[in-house]
Structures are given as structure tokens and as C-alpha cells.
N, C-alpha and C positions, 0 to 999 in steps of 0.2 A: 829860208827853205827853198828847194830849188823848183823850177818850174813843172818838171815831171811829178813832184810829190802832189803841188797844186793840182794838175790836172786831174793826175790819181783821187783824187777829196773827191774835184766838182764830179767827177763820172760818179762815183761812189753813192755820193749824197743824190745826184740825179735818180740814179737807179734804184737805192732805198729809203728815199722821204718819205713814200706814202706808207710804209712801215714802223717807220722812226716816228710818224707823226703820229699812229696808232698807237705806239707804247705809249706814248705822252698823252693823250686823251686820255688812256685807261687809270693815271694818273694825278692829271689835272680837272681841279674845281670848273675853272669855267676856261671861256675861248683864248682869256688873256692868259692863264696859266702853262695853257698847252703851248701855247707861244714860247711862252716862257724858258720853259723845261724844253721846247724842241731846240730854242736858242743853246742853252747850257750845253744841250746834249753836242751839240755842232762844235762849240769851243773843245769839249776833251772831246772830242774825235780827232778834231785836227792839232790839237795839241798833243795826241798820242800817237799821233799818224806814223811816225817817223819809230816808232818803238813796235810797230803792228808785226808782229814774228811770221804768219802765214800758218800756223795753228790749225786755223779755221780760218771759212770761209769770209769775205769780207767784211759780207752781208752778216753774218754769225757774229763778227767780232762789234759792228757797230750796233746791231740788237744789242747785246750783252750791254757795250757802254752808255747807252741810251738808257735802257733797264736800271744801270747804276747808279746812274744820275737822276733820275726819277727816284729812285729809293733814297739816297743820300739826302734829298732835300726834301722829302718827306717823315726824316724820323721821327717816329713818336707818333705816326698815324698821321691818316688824311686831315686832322684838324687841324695841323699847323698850311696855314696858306702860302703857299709857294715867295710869292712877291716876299713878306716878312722876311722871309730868309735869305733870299736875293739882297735887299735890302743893306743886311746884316754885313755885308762883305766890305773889305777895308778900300777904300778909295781909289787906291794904287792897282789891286786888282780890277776891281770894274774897269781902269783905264786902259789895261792891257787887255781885257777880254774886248772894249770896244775897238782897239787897235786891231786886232783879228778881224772881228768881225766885219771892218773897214775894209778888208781886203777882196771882199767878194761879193758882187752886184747881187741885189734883193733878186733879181728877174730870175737868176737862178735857183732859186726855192720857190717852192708849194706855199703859199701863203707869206703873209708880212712877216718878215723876223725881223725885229726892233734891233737898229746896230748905232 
């Protein structure tokens, strides 16, 4: 992905974390969940960065996907805990969402995001 796409994320995420990190509290069980779920939401942001049409506004489109991912890994109600499902995912993926997430210094986010 080329360096301008990069840059366009970090600005992006810069200007709506404390947003993104809202949706995910209003979602997650405790401080490690929102983590969690803020993580996920980061991977398909930038894994869909490059498909983002301009629709809506930026901030619109990374709500929405934030909101998705919170709901996706909550189906079936708040009883199921975030991490279980996490958990649940085939080895090969976790290695390439850690690969991503390797790509870009903690110092840049609002809080610890586990990479």
C-alpha cells in the first residue's frame, strides 16, 4: 500500500479515535474488550481503506465500520465476550492482522492497542 494511503489512515485515525474509541465502549464488557474491538475496528479500516468510495465523509465511513465490527462480534447479544470470538479465528489470520498492525507505532493511538 502506498505511502499516501498510509498517511491518509494515520491522519484519519488521529482525528477520529476518540470517536471510534466511543463506539467500542458502548459495546465492550470491560477496558480489555474496548481495546479489543478498537483493535479490530483499525484492521478493516485499513484493510478497506483502499475500496473507501468518498460517499460519505471520512469520519462517516470509519463510524459505520467501527459500528460493524462491534456488532459482528457481538452476535447473539452482549453475552458472548468479545475475546472468545477473537480467540475463535484461524491462526493464519491473526498472523496477518498482526502483520498490519506492525506497521504502525502504538504512540500513534489513544490508548494501548495490543499488536
Amino acid at each position: 500500500m502506498g505511502k499516501n494511503l498510509e498517511e491518509t489512515f494515520l491522519s484519519a485515525i488521529e482525528q477520529h479515535q476518540h470517536k471510534l474509541l466511543r463506539i467500542c465502549s458502548v459495546y465492550a464488557k470491560d477496558e480489555d474488550d474496548k481495546k479489543d474491538l478498537f483493535q479490530e475496528a483499525l484492521i478493516n479500516i485499513w484493510q478497506s481503506m483502499e475500496g473507501f468510495e468518498g460517499r460519505s465523509t471520512m469520519g462517516t465511513w470509519m463510524y459505520r465500520v467501527t459500528l460493524n465490527v462491534c456488532l459482528r462480534l457481538l452476535v447473539g447479544g452482549n453475552n458472548i465476550p468479545v475475546k472468545k470470538h477473537l480467540q475463535r479465528q484461524s491462526p493464519g489470520k491473526e498472523r496477518e492482522k498482526n502483520q498490519i498492525l506492525k506497521q504502525f507505532p502504538r504512540k500513534d493511538f489513544v490508548g494501548e492497542v495490543q499488536g
